[in-house]
N, C-alpha and C positions, 0 to 999 in steps of 0.2 A: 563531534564524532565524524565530520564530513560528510559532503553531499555525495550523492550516489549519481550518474549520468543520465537522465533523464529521456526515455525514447517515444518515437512517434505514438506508441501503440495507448501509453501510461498518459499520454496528454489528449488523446482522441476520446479515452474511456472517462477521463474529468469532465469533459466537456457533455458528454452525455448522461453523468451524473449529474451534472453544474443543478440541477434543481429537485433532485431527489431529498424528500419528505421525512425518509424513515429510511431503513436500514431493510433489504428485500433484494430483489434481484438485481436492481442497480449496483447495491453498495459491493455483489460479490464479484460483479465486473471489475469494480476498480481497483478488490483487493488481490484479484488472479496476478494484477503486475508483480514482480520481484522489486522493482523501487518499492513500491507500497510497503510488501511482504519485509524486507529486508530491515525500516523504519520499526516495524512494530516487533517483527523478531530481537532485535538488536537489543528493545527496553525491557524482551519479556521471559527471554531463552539463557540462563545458567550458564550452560556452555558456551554462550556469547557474549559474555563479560569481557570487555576490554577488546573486541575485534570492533574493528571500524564497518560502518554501513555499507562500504564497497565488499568487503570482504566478507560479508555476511549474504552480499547476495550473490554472490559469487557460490556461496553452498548450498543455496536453495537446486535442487535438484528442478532444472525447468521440466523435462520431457516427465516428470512424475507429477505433475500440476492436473486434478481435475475437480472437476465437480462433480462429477456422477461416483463417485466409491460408495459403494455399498454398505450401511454396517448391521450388516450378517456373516457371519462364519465362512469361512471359503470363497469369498467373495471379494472381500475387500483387497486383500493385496494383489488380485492379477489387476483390479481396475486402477489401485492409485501408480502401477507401473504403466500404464495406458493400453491396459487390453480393454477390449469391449466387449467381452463373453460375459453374459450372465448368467448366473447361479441362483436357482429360487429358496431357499432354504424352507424345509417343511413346517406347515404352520406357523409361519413367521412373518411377521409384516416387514415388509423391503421398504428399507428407508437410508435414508442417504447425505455422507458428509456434504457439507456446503463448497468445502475447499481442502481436498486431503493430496497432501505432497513430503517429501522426503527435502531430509537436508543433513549435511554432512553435521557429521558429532565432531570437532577438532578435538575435544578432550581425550577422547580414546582409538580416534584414527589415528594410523600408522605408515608410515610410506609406504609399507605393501601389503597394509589394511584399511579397506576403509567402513566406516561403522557409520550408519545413519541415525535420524534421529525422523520419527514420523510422527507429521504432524497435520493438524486440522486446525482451520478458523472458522467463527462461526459467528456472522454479521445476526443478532437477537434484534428484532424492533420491538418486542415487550418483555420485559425483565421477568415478571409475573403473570405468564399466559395461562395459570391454574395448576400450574405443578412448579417444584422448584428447579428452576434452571442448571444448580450447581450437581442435585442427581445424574440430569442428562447426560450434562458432561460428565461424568465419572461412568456414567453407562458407554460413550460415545469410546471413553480412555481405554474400557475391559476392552472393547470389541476391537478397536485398533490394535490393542495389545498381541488378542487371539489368532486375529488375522493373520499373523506372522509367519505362523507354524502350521495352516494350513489341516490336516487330521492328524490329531495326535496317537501314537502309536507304543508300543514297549520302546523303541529305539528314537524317543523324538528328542533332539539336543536341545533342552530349556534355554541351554547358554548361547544359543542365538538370539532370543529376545531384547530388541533393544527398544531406547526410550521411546515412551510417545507424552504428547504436548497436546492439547485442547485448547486454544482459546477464543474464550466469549465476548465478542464485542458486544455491550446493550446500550438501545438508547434510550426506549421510553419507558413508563411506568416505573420508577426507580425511586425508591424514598430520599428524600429530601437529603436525609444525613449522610445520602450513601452516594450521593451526584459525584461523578469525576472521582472515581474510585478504584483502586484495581486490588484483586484479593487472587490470592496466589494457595492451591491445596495440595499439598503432594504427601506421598510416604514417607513416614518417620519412622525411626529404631528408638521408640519411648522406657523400654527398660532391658537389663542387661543383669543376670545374676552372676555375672563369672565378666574375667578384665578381656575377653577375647573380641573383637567386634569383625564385624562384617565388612565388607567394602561399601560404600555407599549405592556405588552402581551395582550391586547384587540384586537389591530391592527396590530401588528409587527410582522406576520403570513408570512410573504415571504423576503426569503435574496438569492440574484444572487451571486456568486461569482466566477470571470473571473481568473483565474490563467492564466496568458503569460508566455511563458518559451523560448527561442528559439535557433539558429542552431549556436551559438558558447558555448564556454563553462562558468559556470559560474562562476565568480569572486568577488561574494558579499563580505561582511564582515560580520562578527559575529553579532554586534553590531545592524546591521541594520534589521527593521522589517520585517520578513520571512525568514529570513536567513535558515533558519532549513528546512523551506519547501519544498522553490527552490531549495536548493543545493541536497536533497534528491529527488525532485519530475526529477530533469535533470538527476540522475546520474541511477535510473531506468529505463526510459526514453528515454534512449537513446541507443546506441551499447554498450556494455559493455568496460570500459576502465582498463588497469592494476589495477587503484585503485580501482576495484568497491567493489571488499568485503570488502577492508579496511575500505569506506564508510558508507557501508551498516551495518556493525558491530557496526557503531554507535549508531543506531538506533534499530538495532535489532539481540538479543543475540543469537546464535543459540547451545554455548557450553555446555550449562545446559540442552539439551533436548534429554532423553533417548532413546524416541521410536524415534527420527531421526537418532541415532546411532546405531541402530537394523536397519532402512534402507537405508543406506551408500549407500550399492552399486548400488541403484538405483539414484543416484546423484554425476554420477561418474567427475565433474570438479570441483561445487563448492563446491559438499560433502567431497570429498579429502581437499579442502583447511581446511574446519572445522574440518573435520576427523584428521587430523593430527594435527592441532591446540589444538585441547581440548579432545580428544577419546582418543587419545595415551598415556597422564598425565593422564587420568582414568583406563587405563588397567596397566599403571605401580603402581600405586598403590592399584590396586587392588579391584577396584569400580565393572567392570564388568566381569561377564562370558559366557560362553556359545557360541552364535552366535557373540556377538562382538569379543570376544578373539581372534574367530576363523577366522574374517578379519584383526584382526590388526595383527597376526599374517601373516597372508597374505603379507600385504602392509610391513611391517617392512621386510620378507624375500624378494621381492623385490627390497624395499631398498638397501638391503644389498648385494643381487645379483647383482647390477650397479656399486656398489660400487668395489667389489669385482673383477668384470670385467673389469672395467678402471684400474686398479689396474695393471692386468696381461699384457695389452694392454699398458699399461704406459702412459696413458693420465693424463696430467698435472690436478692436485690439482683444481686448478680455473674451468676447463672446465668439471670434474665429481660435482662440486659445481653449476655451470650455467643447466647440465642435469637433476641435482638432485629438484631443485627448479623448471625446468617447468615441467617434469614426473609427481613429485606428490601434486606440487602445496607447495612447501615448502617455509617459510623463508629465507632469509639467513642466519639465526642465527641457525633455525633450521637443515639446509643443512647442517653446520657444522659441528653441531651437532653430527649427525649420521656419519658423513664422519669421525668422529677422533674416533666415539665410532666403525664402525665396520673396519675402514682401520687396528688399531693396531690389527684386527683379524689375518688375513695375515700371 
């Protein structure tokens, strides 16, 4: 389904998850990105059947991105537009989506209509915290719903309410059968005494959906439905393992984007892996100047400086190749690379 372009902000927030435990405030940093969002929307949103991962974040409404939305009455929709007025509602405990944001509905927008589609995710570290999770979220659906319409009145137009979306990412406490799982709830039209039916979007305003993921690793198949989602939603999700860029690369390209290569060196672990991957074949042929030159220049005398030093020290071929790939995060193809192009300096 294609990768999405990968920007400075989505590879800074990996790296400050790179060893997050559980699923908590970390995990909702790293899912505030639209790369992220656009990945998990694309396996889990109806109306995003058949659009590619670019163009799915392209509907995410950025400037409606927050964490603090409210779900109480009258509240929630000026915050997921990013006002910051709060409403206490009487007797009521103010409690709040994790990630409530808008995104275009393509099914029922129109050129000179456009219909949203509001929605919440919701990073769970225990699947079974003493009440049933799949409640919540159908509680979390009404009050998104509500939110809408603001106080209802004799003249409030119903036929404004449009869809809303929950979903639960969970990691831990998950039964065994139910690991790497995803369960989908929405409203149905289950009986009909006459041939007349409804439109579907009349009533089909709320969809739950429970993602389970859990504490081993996972081993899907391709073939099998969600494959893309799970294997991606575990491998952020989790500690970062040796393959995680390799992973991650699937999904989301980071080698084509300029101003992350202007700042490198603020993403000094897994900006080196892309830095050297895709910056260094732009500065040899002669793509950039200026400030990149002037890092890759940097990291290439480095290089060459370890190299050059094992050299004198006489450490064996294989062990300046094993220093060279953790240092700067290289290949081994690459490691070689350099290792034959500056050893014959010598």
């Amino acid at each position: 389904m294609g990768k999405v372009a990968g920007s400075i902000h989505v590879l800074s927030d990996m790296q400050i998850t790179a060893n997050t435990t559980g699923l908590d405030a970390y995990s909702k940093t790293i899912l505030r990105n639209k790369e992220v969002l656009a990945v998990i929307l694309q396996e889990v949103i109806t109306e995003y059947k058949g659009y590619t991962r670019k163009e799915v974040m392209d509907f995410i409404e950025t400037d409606s991105i927050t964490a603090e939305s409210e779900v109480s009455p009258g509240r929630t929709n000026t915050q997921v537009q990013g006002d910051s007025a709060e409403f206490i509602h009487l007797n009521e405990k103010t409690s709040y989506f994790d990630l409530a944001f808008r995104a275009k509905n393509p099914v029922l927008s129109k050129k000179d209509v456009f219909v949203s589609l509001h929605m919440d995710v919701e990073p769970q570290k225990d699947y079974r915290p003493g009440y049933p999770v799949e409640k919540r979220g159908v509680y979390y659906l009404a009050r998104r719903l509500s939110s809408q319409l603001s106080l209802t009145t004799e003249t409030t137009d119903y036929g404004q309410l449009e869809k809303c979306y929950s979903i639960w990412i969970c990691r831990d406490n998950i039964p065994k059968k139910a690991q790497y799982s995803v369960s989908v709830y929405e409203m149905t039209n289950t009986k009909n005494t006459c041939s007349y039916k409804v439109k579907e979007e009349y009533y089909n305003l709320m969809t739950l959906v429970i993602i389970k993921l859990g504490n081993v690793v996972y081993n899907g198949k391709k073939e099998e439905e969600y494959y893309e989602l799970l294997r991606f939603l575990d491998t952020i999700m989790s500690p970062h393992k040796e393959d995680f860029m390799d992973t991650v690369k699937e999904y989301i390209d980071f080698s084509q984007n300029k101003e992350l290569w202007k700042e490198v060196t603020h993403v000094t672990g897994l900006g080196l892996s892309i830095f050297n991957e895709g910056l260094i074949k732009g500065r040899e042929e002669g793509k950039e100047e200026g400030k990149l030159e002037g890092k890759l220049e940097a990291t290439l005398e480095g290089i060459q400086a370890l190299i050059e030093d094992n050299l004198e020290e006489q450490i064996p071929r294989e062990r300046s190749l094993e220093k060279l790939q953790r240092r700067f995060h290289l290949t081994e193809e690459k490691a070689i690379e350099y290792y034959e192009r500056f050893a014959g300096k010598v």
